[in-house]
N, CA and C atoms as an extended XYZ file, in Angstrom:
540
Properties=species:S:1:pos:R:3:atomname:S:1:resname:S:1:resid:I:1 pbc="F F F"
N         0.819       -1.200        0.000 N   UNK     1
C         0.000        0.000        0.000 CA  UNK     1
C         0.855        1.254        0.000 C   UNK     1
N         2.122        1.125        0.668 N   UNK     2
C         2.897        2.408        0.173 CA  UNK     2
C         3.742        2.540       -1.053 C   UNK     2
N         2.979        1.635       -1.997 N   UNK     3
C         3.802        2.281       -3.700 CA  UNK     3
C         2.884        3.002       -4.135 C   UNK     3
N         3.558        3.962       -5.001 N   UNK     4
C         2.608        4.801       -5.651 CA  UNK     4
C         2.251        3.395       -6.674 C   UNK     4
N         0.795        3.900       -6.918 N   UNK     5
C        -0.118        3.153       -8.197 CA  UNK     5
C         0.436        3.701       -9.192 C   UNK     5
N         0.681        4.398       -9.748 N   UNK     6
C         0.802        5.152      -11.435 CA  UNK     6
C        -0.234        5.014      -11.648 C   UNK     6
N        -1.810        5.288      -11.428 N   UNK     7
C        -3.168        5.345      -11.966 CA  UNK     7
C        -3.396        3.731      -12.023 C   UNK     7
N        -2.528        2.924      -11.459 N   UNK     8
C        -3.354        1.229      -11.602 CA  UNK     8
C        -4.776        1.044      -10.531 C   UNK     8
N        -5.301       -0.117      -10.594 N   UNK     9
C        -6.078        0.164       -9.642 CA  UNK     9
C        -5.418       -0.816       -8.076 C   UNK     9
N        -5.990       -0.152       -7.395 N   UNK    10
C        -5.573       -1.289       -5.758 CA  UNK    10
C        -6.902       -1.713       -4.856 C   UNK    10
N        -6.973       -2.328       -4.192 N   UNK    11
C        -7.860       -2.973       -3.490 CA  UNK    11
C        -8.367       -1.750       -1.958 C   UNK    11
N        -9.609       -1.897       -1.935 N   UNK    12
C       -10.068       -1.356       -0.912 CA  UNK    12
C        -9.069       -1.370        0.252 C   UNK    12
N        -8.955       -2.603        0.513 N   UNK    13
C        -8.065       -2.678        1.667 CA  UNK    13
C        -6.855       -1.800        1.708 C   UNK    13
N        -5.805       -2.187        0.725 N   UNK    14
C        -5.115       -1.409        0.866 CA  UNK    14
C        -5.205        0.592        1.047 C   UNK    14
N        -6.596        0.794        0.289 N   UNK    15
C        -6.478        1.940        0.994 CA  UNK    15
C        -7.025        2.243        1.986 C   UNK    15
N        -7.908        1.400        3.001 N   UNK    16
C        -7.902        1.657        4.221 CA  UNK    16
C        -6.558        1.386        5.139 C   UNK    16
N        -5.305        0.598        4.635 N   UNK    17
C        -4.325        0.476        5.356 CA  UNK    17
C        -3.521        1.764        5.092 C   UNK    17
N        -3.814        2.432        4.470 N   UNK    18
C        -2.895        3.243        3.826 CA  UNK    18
C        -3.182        4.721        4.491 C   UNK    18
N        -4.780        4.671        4.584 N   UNK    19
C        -5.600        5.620        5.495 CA  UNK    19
C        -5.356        5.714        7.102 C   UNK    19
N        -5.238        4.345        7.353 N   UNK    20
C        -4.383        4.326        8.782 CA  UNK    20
C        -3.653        4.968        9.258 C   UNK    20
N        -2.551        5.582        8.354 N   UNK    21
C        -1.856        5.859        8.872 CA  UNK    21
C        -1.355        7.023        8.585 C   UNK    21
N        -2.662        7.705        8.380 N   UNK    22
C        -2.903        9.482        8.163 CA  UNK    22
C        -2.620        9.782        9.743 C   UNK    22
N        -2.419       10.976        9.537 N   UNK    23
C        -2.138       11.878       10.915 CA  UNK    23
C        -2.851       13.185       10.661 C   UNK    23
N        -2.902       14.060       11.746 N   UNK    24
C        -3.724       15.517       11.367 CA  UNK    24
C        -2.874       16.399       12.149 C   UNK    24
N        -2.260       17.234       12.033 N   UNK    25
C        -1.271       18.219       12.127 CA  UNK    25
C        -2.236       19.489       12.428 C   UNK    25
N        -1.515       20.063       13.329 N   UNK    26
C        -2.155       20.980       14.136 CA  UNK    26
C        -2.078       22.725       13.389 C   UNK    26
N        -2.859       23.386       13.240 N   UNK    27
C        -2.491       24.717       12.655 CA  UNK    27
C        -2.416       25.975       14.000 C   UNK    27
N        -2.337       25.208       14.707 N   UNK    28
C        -2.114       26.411       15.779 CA  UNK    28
C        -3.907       27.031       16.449 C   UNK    28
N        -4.621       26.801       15.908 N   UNK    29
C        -5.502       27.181       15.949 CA  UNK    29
C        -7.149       26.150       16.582 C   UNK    29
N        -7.662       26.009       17.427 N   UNK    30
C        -8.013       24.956       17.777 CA  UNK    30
C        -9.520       25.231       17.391 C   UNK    30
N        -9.682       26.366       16.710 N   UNK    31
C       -10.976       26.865       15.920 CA  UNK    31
C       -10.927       26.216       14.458 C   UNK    31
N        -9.637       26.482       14.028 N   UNK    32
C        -9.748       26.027       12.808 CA  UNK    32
C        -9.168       24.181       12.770 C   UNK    32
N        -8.732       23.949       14.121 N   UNK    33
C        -8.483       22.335       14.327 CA  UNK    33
C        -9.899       22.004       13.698 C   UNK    33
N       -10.631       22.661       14.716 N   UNK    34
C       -12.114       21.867       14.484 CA  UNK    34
C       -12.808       21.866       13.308 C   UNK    34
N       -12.726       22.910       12.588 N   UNK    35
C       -13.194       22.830       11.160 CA  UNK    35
C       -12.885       22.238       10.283 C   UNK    35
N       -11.195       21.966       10.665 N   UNK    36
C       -10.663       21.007        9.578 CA  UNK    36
C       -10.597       19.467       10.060 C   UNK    36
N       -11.376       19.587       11.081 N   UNK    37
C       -11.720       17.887       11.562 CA  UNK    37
C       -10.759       17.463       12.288 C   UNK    37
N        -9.858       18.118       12.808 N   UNK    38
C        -8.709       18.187       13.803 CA  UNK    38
C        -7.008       18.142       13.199 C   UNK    38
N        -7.201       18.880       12.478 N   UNK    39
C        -6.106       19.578       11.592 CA  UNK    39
C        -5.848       19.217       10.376 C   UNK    39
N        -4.513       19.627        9.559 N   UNK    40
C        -4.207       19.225        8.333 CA  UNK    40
C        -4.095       17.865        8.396 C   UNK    40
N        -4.487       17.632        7.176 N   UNK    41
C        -4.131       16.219        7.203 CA  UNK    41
C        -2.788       15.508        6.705 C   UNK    41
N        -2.305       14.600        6.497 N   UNK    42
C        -1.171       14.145        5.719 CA  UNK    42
C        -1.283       13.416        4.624 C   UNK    42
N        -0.239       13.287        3.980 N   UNK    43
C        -0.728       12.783        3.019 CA  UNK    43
C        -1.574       13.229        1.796 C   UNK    43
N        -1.768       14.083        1.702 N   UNK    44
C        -2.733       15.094        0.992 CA  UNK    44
C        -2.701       16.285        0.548 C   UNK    44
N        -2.937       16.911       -0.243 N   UNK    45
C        -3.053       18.471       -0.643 CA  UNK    45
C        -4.379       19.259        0.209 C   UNK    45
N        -3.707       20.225        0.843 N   UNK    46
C        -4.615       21.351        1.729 CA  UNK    46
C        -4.246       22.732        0.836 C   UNK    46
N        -4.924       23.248        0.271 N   UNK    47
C        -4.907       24.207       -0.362 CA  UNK    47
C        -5.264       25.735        0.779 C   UNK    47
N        -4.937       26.620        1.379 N   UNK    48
C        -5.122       27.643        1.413 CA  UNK    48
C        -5.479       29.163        0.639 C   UNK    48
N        -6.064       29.682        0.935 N   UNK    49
C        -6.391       30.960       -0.095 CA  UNK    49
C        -6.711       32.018        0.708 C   UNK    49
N        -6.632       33.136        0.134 N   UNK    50
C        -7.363       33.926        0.947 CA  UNK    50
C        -7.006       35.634        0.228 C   UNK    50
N        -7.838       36.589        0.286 N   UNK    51
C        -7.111       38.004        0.402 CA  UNK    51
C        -5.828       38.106        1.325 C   UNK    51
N        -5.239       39.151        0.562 N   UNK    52
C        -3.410       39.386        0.998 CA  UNK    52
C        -3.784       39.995        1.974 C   UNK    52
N        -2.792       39.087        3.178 N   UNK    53
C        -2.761       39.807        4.751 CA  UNK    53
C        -3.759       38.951        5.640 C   UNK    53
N        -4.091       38.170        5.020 N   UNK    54
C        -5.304       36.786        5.871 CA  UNK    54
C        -4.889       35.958        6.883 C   UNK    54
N        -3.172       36.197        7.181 N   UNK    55
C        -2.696       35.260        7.692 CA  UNK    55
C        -2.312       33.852        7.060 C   UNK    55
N        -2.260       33.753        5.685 N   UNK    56
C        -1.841       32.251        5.023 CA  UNK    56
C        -0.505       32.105        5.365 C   UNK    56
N         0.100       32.806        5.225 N   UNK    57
C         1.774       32.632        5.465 CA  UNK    57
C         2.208       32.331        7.550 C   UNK    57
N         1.220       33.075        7.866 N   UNK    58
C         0.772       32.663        9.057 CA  UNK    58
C         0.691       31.444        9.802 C   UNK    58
N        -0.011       30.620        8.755 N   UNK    59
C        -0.235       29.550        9.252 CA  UNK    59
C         0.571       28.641        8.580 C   UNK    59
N         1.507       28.930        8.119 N   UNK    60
C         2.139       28.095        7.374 CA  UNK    60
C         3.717       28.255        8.212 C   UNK    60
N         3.596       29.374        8.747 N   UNK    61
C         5.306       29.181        9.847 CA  UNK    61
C         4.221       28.053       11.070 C   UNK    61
N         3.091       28.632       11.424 N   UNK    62
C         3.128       27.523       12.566 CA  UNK    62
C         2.699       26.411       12.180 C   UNK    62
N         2.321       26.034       11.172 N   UNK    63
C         2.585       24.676       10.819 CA  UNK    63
C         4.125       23.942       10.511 C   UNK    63
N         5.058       24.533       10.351 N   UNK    64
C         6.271       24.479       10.013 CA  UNK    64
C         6.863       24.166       11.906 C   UNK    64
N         6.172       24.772       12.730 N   UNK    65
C         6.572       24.484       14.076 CA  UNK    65
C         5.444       23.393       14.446 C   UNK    65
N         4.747       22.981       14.706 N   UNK    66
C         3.748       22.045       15.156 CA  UNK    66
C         3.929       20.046       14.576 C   UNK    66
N         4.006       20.661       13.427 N   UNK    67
C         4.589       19.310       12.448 CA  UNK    67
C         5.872       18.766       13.480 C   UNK    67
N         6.382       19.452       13.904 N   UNK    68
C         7.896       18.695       14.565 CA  UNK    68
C         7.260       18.405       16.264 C   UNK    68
N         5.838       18.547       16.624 N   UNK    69
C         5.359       18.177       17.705 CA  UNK    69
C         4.948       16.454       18.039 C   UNK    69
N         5.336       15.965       19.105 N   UNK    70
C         4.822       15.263       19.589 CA  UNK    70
C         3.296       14.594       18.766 C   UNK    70
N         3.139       13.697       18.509 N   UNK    71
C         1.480       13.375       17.798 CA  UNK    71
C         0.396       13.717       18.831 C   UNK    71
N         0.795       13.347       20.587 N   UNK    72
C        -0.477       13.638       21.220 CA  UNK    72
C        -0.481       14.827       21.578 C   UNK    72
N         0.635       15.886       20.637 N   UNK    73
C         0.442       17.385       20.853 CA  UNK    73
C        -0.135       17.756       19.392 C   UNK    73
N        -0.524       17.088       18.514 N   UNK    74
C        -0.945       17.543       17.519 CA  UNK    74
C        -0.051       17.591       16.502 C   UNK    74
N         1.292       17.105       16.485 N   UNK    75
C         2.392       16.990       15.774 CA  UNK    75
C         2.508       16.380       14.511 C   UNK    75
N         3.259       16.120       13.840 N   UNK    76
C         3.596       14.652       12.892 CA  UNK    76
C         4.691       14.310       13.590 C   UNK    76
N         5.807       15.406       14.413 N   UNK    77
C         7.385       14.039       14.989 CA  UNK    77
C         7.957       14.050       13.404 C   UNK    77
N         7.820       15.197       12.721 N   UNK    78
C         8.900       15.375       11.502 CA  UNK    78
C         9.295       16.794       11.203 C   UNK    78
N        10.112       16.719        9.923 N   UNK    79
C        10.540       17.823        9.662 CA  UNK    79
C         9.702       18.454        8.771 C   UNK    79
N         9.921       19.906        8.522 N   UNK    80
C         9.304       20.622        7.584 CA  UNK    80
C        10.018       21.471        6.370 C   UNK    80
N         9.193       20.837        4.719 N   UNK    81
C         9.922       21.783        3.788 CA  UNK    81
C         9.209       22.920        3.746 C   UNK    81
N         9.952       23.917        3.120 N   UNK    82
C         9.077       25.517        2.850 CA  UNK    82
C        10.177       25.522        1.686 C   UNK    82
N         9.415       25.701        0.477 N   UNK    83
C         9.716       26.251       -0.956 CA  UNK    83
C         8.772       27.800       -0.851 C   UNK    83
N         9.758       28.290       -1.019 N   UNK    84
C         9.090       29.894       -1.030 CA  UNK    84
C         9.410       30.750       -2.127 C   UNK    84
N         7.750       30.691       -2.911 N   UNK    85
C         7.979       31.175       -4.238 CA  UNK    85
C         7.780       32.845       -4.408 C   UNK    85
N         7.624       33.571       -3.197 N   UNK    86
C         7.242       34.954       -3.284 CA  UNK    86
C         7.929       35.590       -1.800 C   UNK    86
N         8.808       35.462       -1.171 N   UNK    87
C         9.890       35.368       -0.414 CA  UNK    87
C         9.045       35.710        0.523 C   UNK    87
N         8.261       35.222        1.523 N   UNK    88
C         7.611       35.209        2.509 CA  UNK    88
C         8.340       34.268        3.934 C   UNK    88
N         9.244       33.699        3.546 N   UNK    89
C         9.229       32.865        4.717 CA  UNK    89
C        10.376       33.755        5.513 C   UNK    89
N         9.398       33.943        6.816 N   UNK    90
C        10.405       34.793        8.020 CA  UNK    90
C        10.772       33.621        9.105 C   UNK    90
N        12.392       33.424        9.408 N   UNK    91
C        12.770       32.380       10.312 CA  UNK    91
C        12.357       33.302       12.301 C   UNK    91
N        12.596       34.856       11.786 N   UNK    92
C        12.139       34.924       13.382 CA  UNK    92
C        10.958       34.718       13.807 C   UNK    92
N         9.704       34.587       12.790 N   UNK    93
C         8.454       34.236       13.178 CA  UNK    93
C         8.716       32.680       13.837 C   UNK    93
N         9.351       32.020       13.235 N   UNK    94
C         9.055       30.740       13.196 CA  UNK    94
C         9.647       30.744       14.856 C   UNK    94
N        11.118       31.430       15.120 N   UNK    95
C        11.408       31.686       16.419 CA  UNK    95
C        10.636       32.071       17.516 C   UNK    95
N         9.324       32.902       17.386 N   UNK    96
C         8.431       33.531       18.216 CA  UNK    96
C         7.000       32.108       18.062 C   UNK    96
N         7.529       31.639       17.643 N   UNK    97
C         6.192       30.849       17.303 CA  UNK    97
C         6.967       29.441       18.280 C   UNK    97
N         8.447       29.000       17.664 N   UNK    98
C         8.686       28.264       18.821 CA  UNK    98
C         8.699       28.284       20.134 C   UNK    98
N         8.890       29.443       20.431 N   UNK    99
C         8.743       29.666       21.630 CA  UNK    99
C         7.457       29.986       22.595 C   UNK    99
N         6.559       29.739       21.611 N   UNK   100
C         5.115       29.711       22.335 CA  UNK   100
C         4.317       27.955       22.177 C   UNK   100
N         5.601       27.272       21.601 N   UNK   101
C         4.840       26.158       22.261 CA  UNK   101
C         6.441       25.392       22.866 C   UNK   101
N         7.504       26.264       23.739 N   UNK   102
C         8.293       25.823       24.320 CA  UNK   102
C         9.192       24.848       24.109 C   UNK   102
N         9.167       25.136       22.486 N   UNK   103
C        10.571       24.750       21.672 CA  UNK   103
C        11.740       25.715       21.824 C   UNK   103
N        12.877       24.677       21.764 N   UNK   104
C        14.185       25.140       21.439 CA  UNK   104
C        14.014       26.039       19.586 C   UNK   104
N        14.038       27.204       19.791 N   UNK   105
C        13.913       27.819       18.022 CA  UNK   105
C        15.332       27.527       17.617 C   UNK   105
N        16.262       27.204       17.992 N   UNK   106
C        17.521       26.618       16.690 CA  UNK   106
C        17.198       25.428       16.579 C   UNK   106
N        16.717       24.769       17.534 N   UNK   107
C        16.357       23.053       16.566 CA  UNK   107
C        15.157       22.595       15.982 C   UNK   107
N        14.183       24.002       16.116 N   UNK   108
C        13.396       24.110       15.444 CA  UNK   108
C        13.465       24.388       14.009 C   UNK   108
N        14.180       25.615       13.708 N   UNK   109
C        14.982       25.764       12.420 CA  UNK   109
C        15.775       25.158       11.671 C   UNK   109
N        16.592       24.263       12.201 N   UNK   110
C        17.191       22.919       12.138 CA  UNK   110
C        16.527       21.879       11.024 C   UNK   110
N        15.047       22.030       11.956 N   UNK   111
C        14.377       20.965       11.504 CA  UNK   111
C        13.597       21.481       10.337 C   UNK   111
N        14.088       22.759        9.648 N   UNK   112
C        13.040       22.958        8.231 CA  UNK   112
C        14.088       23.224        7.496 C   UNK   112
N        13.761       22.514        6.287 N   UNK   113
C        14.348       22.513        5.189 CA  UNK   113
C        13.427       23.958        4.223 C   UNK   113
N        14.344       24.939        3.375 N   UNK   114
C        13.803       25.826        2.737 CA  UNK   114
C        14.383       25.955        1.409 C   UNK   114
N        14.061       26.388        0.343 N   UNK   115
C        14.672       26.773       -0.782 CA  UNK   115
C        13.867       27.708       -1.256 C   UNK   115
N        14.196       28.631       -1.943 N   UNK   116
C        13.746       29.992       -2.489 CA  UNK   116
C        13.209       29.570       -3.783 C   UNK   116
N        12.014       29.863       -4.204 N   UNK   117
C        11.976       28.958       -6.097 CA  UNK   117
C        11.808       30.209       -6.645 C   UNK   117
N        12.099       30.320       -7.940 N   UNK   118
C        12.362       31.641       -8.685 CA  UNK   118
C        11.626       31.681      -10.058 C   UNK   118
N        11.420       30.556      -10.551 N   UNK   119
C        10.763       30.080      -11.579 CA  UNK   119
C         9.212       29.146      -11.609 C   UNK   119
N         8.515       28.699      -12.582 N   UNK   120
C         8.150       28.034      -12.168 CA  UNK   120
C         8.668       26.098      -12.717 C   UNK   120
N         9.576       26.170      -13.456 N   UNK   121
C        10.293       25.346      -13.733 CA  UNK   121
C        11.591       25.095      -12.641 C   UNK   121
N        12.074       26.004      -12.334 N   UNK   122
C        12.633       25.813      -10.706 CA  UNK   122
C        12.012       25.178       -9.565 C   UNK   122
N        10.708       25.799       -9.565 N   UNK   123
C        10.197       25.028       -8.445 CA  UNK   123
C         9.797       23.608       -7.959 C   UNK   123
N         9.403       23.371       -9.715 N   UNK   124
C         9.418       21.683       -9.894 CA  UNK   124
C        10.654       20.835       -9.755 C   UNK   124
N        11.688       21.538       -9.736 N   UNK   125
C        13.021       21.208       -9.458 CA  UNK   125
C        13.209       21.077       -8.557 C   UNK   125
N        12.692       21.569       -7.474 N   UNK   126
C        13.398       21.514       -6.391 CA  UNK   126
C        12.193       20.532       -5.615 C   UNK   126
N        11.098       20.158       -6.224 N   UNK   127
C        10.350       19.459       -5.242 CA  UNK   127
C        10.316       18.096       -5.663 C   UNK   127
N        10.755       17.814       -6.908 N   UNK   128
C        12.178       16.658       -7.167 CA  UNK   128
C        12.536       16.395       -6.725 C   UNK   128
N        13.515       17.312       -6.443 N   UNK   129
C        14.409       17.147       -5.637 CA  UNK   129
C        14.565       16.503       -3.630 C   UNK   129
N        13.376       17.636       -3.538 N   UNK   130
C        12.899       17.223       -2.118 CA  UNK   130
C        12.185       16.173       -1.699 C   UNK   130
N        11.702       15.654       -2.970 N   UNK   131
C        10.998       14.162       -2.876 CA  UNK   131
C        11.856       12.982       -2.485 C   UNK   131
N        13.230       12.960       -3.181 N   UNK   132
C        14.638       11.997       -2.732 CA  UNK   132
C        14.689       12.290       -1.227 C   UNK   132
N        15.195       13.603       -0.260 N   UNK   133
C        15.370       13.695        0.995 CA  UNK   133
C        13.944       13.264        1.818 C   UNK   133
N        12.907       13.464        1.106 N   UNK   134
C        11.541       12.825        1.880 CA  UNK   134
C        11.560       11.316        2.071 C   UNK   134
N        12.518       10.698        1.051 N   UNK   135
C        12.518        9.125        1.245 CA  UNK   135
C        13.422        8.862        2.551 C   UNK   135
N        14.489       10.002        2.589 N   UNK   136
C        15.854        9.355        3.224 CA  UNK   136
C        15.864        9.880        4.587 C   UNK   136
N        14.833       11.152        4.980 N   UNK   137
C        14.451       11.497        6.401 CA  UNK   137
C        12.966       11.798        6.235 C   UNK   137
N        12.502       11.880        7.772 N   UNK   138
C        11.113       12.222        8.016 CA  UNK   138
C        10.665       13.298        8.194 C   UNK   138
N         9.290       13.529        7.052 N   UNK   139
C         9.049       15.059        6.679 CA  UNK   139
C         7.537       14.734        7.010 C   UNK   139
N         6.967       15.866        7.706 N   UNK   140
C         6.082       15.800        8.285 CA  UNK   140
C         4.700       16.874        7.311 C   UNK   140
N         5.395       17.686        6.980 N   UNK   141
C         4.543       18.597        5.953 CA  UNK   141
C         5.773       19.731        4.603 C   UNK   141
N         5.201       19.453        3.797 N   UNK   142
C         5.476       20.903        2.319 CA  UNK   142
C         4.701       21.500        2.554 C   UNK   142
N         5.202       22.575        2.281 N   UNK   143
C         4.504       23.895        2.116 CA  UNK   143
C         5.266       24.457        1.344 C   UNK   143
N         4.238       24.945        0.335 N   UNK   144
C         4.606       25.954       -1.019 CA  UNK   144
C         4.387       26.901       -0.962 C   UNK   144
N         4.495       27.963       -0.765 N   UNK   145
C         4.034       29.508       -0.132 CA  UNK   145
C         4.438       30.033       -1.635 C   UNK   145
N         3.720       30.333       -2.496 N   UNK   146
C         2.480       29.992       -3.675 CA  UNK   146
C         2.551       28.817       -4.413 C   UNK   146
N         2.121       28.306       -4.110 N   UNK   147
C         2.323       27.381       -5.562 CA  UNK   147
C         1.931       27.711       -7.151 C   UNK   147
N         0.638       28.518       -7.335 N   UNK   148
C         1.030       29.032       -8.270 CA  UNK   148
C         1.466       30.540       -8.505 C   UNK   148
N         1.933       31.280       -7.574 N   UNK   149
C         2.584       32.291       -8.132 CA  UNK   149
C         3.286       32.598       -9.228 C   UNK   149
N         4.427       31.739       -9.169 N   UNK   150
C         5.432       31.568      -10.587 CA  UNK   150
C         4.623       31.409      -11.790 C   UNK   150
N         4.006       30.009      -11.712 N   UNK   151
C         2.493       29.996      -12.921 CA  UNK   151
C         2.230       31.465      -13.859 C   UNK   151
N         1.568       32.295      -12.755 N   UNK   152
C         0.892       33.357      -12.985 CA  UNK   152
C         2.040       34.416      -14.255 C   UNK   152
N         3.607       34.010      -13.213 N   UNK   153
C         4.822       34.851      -13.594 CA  UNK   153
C         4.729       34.147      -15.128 C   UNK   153
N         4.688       33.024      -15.038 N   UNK   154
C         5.904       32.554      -16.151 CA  UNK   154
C         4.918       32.182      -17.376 C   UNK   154
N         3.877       32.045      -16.922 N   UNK   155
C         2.855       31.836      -18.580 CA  UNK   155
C         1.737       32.885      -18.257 C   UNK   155
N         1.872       34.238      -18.983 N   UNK   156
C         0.770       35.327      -19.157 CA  UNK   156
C        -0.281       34.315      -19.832 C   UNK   156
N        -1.500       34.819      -19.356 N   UNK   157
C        -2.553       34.659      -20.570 CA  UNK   157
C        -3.004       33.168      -20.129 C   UNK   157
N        -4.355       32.648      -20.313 N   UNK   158
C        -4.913       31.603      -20.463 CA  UNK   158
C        -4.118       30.567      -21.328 C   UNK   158
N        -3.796       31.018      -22.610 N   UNK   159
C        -3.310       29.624      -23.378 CA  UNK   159
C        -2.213       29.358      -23.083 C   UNK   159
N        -1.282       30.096      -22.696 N   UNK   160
C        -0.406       29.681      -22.467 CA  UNK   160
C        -0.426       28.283      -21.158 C   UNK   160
N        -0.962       28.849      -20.250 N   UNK   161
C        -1.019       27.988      -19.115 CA  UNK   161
C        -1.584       26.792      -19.474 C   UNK   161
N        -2.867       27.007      -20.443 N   UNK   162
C        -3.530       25.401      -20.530 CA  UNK   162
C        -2.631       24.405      -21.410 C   UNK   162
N        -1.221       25.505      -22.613 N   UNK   163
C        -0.973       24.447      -23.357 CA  UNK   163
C         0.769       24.012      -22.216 C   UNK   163
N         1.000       24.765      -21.191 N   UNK   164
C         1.580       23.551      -20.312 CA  UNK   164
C         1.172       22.623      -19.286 C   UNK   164
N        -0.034       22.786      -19.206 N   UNK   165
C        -0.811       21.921      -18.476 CA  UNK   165
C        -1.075       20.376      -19.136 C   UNK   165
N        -1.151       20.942      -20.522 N   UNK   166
C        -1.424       19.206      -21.218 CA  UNK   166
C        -0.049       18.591      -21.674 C   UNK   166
N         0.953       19.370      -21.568 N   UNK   167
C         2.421       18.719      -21.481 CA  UNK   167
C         2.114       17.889      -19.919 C   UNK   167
N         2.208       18.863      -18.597 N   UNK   168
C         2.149       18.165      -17.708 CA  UNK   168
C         0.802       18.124      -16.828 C   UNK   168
N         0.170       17.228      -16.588 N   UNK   169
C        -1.279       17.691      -16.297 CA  UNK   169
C        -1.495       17.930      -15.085 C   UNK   169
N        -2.019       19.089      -14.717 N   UNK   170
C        -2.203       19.601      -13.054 CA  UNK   170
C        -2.480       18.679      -12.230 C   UNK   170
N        -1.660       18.497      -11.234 N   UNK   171
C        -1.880       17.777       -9.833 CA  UNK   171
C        -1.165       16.523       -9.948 C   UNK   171
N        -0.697       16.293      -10.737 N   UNK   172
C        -0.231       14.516      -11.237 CA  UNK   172
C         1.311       15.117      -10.420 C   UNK   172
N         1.990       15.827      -10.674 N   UNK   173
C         3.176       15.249       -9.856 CA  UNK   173
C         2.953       15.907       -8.708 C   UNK   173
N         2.530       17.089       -8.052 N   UNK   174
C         1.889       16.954       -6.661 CA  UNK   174
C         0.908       16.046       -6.043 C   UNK   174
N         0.440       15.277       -6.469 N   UNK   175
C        -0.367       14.317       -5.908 CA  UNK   175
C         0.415       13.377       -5.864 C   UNK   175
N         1.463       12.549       -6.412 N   UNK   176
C         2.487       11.712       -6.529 CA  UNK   176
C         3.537       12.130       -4.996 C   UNK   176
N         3.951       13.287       -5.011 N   UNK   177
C         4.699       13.779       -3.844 CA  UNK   177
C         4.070       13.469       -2.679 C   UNK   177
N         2.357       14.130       -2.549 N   UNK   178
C         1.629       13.678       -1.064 CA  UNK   178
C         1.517       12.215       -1.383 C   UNK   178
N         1.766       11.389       -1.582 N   UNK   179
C         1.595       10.464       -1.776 CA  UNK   179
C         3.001        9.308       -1.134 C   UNK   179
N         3.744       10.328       -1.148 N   UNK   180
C         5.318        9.706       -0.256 CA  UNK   180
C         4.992        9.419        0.721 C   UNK   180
C-alpha cells in the first residue's frame, strides 16, 4: 500500500491500510483544528487561499513548528519543507512561534528545510528534488508559499497555461509527492 499506483487500480483494503496511517497536524488554531476535523491532514493536498494579509503565510510558519510536535500534541514528529515562491518565509516568526509552544527555536529551524523557487520550472526542481530527501528522512509537511505564483509569472494569458498543463497535467506530480 505504500507504492505509488501510477493510476493502476488497488484494493479497498489497501487503501484503508494506507488511510491508517494518516495523521492531522495541528495549525495552531483549535478553531480552525475543528473545522478542519482536527487539523491538516497528511498525506494530501490542503490548499489555502485567501485576500493578501489573511494570515496564510501565518499559518504556514506555525505549521512548520507544530509538524515537529509530539502526535499527542498535535504533531507529525517530523521535519518541515518551505519552498518559497514569493519570499515570505520569516525564520524569526518561526522563532516567536517556537517559543510559544516551548521549543528550542535553533532546533526548530534545524528541523526545516527551505529553498527559495524563482521560476516556475525551478520550483518543480526543487520538489524533485525534495521528494529523494523525503525518502531518506522524516518530513512531516510541504509547504509551497504559492504554488502558483510563478504559474501566474511565467505563462501570461490563459493559453499559455492550458498548453503547459497538457504537457504536464495539473496535480499529477503533486499528488504523486503527497503520496510519499
Amino acid at each position: 500500500a505504500g507504492k505509488l499506483s501510477n493510476g493502476s487500480f488497488v484494493t479497498g483494503f489497501s487503501v484503508l491500510e494506507k488511510r491508517q496511517t494518516l495523521i492531522k497536524i495541528s495549525t495552531g488554531s483549535k478553531g480552525l483544528d475543528d473545522l478542519l476535523g482536527g487539523g491538516i491532514e497528511s498525506q494530501s493536498i490542503t490548499e489555502v487561499f485567501g485576500e493578501f494579509r489573511t494570515g496564510k503565510t501565518q499559518i504556514a510558519h506555525t505549521l512548520c513548528v507544530t509538524c515537529q510536535l509530539p502526535r499527542e500534541m498535535g504533531g507529525g514528529e517530523g521535519k518541515a519543507a518551505f519552498i518559497d515562491a514569493e519570499g515570505t518565509f520569516r525564520p524569526e516568526r518561526i522563532v516567536a512561534i517556537a517559543e510559544r509552544y516551548n521549543l528550542d527555536p535553533e532546533q526548530v529551524l534545524e528541523n526545516i528545510v527551505y529553498a527559495r523557487a524563482f521560476t516556475s520550472e525551478h520550483q518543480a526542481t526543487l520538489i524533485q528534488a525534495l521528494t529523494e530527501k523525503m525518502v531518506e528522512e522524516r518530513f512531516s509537511i510541504l509547504i509551497i508559499d504559492s504554488i502558483t505564483a510563478l504559474f501566474r509569472v511565467d505563462y501570461t494569458g490563459r493559453g499559455e497555461l492550458a498548453a503547459r498543463f497538457r504537457f504536464s497535467p495539473p496535480g499529477s506530480f503533486s499528488q504523486k509527492t503527497a503520496e510519499i
